[in-house]
SEDO-745496 format. One record per atom (N, C-alpha, C, O): residue number from 1; atom name; x, y, z. Coordinates in pm, whole numbers, plus 32768, in hexadecimal, padded with zeros to 4 digits. Example, Ala and Ser with C-alpha at 12.3 -4.5 7.8 and 13.67 -1.06 7.14 Angstrom:
2
(1; "N"; (8527; 7DC7; 830C))
(1; "CA"; (84CE; 7E3E; 830C))
(1; "C"; (8528; 7EB6; 830C))
(1; "O"; (8590; 7EB4; 834E))
(2; "N"; (8505; 7F1F; 82C4))
(2; "CA"; (8557; 7F96; 82CA))
(2; "C"; (850A; 8003; 8313))
(2; "O"; (853D; 8072; 8324))
This chain:
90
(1; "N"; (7CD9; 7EC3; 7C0B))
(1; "CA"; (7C9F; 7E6D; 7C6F))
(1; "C"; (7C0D; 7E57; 7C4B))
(1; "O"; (7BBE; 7EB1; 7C2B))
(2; "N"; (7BF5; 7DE1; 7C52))
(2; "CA"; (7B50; 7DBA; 7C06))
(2; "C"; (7AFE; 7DA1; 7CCA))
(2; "O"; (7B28; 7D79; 7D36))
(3; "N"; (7A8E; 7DCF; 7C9C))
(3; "CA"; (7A33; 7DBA; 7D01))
(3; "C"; (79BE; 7D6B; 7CE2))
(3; "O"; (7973; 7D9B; 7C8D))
(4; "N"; (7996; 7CDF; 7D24))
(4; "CA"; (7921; 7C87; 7CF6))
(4; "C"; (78DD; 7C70; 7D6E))
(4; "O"; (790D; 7C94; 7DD9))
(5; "N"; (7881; 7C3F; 7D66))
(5; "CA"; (77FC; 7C14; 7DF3))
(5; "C"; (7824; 7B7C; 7E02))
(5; "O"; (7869; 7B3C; 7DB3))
(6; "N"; (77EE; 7B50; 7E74))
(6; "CA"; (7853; 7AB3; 7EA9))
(6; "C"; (77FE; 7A59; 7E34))
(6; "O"; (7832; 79EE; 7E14))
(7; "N"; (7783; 7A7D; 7DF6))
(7; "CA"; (771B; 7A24; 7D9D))
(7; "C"; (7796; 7A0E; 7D21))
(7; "O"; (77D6; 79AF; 7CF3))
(8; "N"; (7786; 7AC3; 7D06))
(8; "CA"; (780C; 7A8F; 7C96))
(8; "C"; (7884; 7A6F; 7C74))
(8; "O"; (78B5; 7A50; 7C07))
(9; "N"; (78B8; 7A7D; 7CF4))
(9; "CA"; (7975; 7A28; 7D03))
(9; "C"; (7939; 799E; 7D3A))
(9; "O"; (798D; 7956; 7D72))
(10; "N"; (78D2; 7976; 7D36))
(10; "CA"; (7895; 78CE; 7D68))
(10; "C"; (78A2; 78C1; 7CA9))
(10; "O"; (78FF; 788E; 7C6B))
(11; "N"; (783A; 78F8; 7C79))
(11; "CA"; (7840; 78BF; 7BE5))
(11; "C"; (78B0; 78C1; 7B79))
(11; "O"; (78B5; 7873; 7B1A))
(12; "N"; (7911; 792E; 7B95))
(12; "CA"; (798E; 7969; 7B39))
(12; "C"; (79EC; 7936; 7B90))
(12; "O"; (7A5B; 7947; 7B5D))
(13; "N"; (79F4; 7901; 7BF6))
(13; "CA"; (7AA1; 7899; 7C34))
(13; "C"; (7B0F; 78C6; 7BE6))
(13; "O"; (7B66; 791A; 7BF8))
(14; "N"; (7AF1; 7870; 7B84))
(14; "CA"; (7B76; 785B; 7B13))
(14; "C"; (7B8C; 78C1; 7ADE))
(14; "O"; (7C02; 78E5; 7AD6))
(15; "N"; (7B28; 7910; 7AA8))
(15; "CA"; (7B49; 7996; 7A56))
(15; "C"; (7BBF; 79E3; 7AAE))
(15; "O"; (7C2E; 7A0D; 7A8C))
(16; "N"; (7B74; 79E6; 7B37))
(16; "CA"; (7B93; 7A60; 7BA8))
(16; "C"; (7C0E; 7A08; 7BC1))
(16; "O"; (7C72; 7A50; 7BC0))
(17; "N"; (7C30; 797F; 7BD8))
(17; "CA"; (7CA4; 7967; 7C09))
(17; "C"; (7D37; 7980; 7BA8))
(17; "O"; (7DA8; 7990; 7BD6))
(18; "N"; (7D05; 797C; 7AF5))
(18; "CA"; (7D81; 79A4; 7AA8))
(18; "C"; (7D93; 7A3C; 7A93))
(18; "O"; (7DF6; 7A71; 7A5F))
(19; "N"; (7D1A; 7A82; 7AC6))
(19; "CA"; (7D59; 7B05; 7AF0))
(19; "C"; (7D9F; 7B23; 7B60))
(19; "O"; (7DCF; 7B94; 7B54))
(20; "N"; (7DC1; 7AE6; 7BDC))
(20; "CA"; (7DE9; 7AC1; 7C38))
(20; "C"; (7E81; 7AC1; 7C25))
(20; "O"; (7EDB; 7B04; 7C57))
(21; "N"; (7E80; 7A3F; 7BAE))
(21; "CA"; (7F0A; 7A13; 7B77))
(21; "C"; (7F6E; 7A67; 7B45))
(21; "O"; (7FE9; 7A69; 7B48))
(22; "N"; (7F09; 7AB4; 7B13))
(22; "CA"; (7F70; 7B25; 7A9D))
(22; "C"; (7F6A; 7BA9; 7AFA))
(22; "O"; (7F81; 7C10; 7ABA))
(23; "N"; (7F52; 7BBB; 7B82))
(23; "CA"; (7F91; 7C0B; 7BD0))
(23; "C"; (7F14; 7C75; 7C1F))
(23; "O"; (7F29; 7CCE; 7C71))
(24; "N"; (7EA1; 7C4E; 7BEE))
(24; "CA"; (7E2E; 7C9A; 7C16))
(24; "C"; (7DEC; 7C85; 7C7A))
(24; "O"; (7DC3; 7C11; 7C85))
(25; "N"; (7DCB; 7CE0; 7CDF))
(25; "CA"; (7D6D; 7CB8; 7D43))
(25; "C"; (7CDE; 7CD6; 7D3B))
(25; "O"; (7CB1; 7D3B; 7D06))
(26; "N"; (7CA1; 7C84; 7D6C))
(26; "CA"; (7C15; 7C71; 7D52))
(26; "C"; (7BE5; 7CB4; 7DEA))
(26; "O"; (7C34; 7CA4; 7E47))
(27; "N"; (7B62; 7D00; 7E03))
(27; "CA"; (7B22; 7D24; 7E66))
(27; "C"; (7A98; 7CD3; 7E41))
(27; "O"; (7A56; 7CD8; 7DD9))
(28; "N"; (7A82; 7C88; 7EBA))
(28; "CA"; (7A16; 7C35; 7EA2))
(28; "C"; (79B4; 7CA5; 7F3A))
(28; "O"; (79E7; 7CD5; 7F9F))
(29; "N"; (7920; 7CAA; 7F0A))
(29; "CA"; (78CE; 7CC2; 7F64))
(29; "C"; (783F; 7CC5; 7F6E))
(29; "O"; (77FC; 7CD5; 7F08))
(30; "N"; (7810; 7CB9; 7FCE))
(30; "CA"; (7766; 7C85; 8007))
(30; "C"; (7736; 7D0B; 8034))
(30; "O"; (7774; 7D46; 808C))
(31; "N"; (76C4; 7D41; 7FFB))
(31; "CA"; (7660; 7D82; 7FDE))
(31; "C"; (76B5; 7E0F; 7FC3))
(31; "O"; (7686; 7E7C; 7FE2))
(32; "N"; (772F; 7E00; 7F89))
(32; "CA"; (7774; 7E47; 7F79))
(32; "C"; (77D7; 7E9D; 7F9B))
(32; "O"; (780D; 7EFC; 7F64))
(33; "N"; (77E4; 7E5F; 8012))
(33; "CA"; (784A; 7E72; 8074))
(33; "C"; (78AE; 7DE2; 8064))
(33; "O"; (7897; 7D6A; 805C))
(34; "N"; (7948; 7E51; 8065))
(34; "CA"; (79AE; 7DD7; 804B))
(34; "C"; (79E3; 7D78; 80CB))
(34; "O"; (7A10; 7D96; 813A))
(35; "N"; (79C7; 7CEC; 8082))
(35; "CA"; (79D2; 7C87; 8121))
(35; "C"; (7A5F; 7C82; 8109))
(35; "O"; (7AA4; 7CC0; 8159))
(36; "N"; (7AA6; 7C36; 8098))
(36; "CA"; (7B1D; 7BF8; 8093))
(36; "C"; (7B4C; 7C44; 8012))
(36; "O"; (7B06; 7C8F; 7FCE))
(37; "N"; (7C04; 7C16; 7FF3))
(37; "CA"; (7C38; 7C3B; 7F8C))
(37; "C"; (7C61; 7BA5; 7F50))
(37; "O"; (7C90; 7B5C; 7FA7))
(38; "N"; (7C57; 7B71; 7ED8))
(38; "CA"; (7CC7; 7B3D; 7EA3))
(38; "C"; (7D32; 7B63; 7E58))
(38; "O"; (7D20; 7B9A; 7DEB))
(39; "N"; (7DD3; 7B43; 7E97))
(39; "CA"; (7E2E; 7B89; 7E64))
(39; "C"; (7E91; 7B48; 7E53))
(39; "O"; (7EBF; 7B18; 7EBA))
(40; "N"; (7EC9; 7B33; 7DF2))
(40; "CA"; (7F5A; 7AF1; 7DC4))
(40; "C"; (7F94; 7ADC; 7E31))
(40; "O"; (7FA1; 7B35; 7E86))
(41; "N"; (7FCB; 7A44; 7E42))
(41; "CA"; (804E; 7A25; 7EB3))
(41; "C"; (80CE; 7A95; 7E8D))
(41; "O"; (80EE; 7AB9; 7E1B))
(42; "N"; (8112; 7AC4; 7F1A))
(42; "CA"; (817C; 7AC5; 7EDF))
(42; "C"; (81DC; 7AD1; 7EA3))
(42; "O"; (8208; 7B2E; 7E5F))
(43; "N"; (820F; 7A51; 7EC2))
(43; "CA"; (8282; 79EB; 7E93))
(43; "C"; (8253; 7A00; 7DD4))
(43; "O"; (82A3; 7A24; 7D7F))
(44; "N"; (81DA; 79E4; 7DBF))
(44; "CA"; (8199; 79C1; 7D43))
(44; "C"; (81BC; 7A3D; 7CF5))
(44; "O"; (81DE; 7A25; 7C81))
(45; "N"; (81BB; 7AB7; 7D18))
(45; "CA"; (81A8; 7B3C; 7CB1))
(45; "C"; (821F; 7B77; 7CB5))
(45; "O"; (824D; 7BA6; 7D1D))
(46; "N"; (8256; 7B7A; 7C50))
(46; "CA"; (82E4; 7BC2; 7C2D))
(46; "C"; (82CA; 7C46; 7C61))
(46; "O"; (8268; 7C87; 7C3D))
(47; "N"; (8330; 7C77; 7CC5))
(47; "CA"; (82E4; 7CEF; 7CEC))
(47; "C"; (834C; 7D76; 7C88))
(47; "O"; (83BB; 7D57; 7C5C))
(48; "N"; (830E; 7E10; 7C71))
(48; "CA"; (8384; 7E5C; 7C5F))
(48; "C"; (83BD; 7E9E; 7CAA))
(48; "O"; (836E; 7EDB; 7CF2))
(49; "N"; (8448; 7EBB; 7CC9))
(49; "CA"; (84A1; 7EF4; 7D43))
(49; "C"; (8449; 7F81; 7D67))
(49; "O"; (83EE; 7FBD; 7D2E))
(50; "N"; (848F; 7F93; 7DDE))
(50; "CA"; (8469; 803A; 7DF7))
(50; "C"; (83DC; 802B; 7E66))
(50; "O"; (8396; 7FC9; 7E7F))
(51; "N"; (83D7; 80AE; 7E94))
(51; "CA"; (836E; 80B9; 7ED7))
(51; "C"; (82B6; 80DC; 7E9D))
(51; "O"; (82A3; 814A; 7E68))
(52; "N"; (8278; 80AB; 7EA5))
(52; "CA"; (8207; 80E2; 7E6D))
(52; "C"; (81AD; 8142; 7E9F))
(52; "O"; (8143; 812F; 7EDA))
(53; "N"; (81F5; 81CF; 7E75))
(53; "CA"; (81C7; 8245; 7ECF))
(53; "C"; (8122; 821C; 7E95))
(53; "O"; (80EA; 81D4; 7EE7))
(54; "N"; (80E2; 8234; 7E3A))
(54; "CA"; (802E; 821B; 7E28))
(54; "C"; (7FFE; 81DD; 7E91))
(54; "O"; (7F9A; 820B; 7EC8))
(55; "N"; (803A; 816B; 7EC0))
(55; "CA"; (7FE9; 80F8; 7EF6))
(55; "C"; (8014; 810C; 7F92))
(55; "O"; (7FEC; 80B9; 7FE5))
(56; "N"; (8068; 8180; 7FBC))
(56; "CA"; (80B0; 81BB; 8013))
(56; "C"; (8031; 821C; 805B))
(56; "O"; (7FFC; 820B; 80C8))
(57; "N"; (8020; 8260; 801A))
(57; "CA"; (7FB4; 82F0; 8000))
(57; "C"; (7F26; 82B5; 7FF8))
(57; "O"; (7EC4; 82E2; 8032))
(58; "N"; (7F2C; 8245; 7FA2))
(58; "CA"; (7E59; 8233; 7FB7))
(58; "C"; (7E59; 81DE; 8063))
(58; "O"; (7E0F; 81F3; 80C2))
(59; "N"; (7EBD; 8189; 8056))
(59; "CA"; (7EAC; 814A; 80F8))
(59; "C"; (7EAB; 81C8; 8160))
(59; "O"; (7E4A; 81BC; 81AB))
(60; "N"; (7EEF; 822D; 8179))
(60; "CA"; (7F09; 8280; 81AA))
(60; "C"; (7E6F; 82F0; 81CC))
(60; "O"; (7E35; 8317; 8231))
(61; "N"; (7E60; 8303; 813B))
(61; "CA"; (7DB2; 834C; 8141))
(61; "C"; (7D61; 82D2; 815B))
(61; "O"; (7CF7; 82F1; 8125))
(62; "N"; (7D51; 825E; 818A))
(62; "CA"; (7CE9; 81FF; 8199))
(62; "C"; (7CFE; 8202; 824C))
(62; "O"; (7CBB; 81AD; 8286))
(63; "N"; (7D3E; 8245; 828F))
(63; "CA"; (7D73; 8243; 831A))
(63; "C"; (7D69; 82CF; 8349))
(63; "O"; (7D87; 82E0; 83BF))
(64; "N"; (7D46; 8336; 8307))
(64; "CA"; (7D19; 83B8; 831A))
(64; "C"; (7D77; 8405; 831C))
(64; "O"; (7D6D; 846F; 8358))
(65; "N"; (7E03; 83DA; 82CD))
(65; "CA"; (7E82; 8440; 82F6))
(65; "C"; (7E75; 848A; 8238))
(65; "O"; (7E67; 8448; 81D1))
(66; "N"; (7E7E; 84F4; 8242))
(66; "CA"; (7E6D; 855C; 81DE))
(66; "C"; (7F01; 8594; 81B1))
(66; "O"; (7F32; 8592; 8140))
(67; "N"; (7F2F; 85C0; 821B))
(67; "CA"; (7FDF; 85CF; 81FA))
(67; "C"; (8037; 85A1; 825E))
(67; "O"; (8033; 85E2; 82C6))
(68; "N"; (80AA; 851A; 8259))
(68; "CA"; (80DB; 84AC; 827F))
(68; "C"; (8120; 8524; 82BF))
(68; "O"; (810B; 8535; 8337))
(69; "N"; (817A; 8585; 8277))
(69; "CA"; (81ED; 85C2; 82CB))
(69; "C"; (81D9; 867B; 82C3))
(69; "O"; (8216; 86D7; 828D))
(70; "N"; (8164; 866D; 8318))
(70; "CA"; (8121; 870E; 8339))
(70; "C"; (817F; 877F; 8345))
(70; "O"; (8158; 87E5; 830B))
(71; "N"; (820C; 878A; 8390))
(71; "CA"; (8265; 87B3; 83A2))
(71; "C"; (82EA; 87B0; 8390))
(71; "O"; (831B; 8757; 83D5))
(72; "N"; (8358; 8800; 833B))
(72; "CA"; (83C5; 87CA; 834B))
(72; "C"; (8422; 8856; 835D))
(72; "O"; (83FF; 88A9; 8308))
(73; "N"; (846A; 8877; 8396))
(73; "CA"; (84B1; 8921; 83C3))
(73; "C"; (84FC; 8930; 835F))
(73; "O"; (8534; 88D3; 8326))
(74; "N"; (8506; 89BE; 833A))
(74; "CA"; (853C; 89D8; 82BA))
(74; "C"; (85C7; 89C7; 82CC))
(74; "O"; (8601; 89D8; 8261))
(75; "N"; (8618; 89AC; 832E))
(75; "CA"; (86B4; 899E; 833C))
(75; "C"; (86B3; 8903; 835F))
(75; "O"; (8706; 88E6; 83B5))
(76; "N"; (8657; 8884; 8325))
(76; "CA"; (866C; 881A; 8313))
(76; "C"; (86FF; 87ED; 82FC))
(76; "O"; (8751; 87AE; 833F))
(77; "N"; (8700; 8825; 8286))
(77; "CA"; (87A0; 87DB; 8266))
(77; "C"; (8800; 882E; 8259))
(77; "O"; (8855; 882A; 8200))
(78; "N"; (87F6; 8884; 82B6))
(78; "CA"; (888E; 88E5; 82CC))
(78; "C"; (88BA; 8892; 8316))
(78; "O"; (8879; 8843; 835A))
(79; "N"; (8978; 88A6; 8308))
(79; "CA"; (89B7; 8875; 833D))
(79; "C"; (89C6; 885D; 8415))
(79; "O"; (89FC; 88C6; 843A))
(80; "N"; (89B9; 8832; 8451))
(80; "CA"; (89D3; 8824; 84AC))
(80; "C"; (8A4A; 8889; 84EB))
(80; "O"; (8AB1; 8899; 84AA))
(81; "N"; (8A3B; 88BE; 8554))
(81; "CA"; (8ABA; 8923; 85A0))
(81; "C"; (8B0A; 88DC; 85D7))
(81; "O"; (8AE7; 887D; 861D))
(82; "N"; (8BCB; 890F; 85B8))
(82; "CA"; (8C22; 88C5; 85C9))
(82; "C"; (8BFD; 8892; 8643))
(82; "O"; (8BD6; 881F; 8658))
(83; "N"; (8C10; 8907; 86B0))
(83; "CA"; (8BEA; 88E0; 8736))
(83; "C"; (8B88; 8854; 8770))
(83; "O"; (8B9E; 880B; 87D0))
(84; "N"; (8B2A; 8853; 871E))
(84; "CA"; (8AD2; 87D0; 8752))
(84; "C"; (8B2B; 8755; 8713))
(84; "O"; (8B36; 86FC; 8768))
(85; "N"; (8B62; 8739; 86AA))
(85; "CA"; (8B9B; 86EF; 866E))
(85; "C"; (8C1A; 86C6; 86CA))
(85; "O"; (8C29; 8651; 86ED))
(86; "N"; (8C56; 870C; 86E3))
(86; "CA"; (8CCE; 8704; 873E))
(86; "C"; (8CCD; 86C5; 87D8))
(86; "O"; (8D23; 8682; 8812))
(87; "N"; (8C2A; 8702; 880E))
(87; "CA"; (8C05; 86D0; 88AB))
(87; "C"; (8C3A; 861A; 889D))
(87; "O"; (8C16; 85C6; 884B))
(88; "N"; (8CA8; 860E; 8920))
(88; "CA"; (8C59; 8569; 8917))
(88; "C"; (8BC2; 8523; 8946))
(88; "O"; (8B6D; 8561; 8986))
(89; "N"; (8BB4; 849F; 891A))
(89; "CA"; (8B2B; 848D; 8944))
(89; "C"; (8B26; 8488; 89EF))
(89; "O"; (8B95; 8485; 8A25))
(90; "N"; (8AC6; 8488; 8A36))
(90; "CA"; (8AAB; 8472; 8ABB))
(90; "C"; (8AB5; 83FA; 8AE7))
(90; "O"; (8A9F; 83E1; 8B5D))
């Protein structure tokens, strides 16, 4: 991800827009703080399948969460007791 000041995505347009093209986002910002992103449509960018745990995890630490799933009981995936299985529902 490239980062420029609005002076220089005013003078580089074109540069910054065929990096754009080929799948890159640009962080444009004023006195160095980021105002806007430019980022590929889309429809436009062949995307690859799957989830993108990275981009999962930095959004995640940009929101103050450190670990998504703090807790999980160590008999997670034991089987369920006949008995509950059998109850009908209510």
């Amino acid at each position: 991800m490239k980062t420029v000041s609005i002076r220089e995505a005013q003078d580089r347009f074109d540069e910054l827009a065929q990096d754009v093209e080929k799948g890159e986002t640009v962080t444009v910002t004023r006195d160095g703080k980021p105002v806007f992103d430019i980022v590929p449509r889309a429809d436009a960018t062949p995307r690859k399948g799957g989830v993108d745990f990275e981009a999962m995890q930095a959004d995640l630490r940009a929101l103050g969460v450190t670990d998504p799933f703090p807790y999980i009981a160590d008999d997670f995936d034991d089987p369920l007791p006949e008995d509950f299985l059998l109850r009908p529902l209510p």
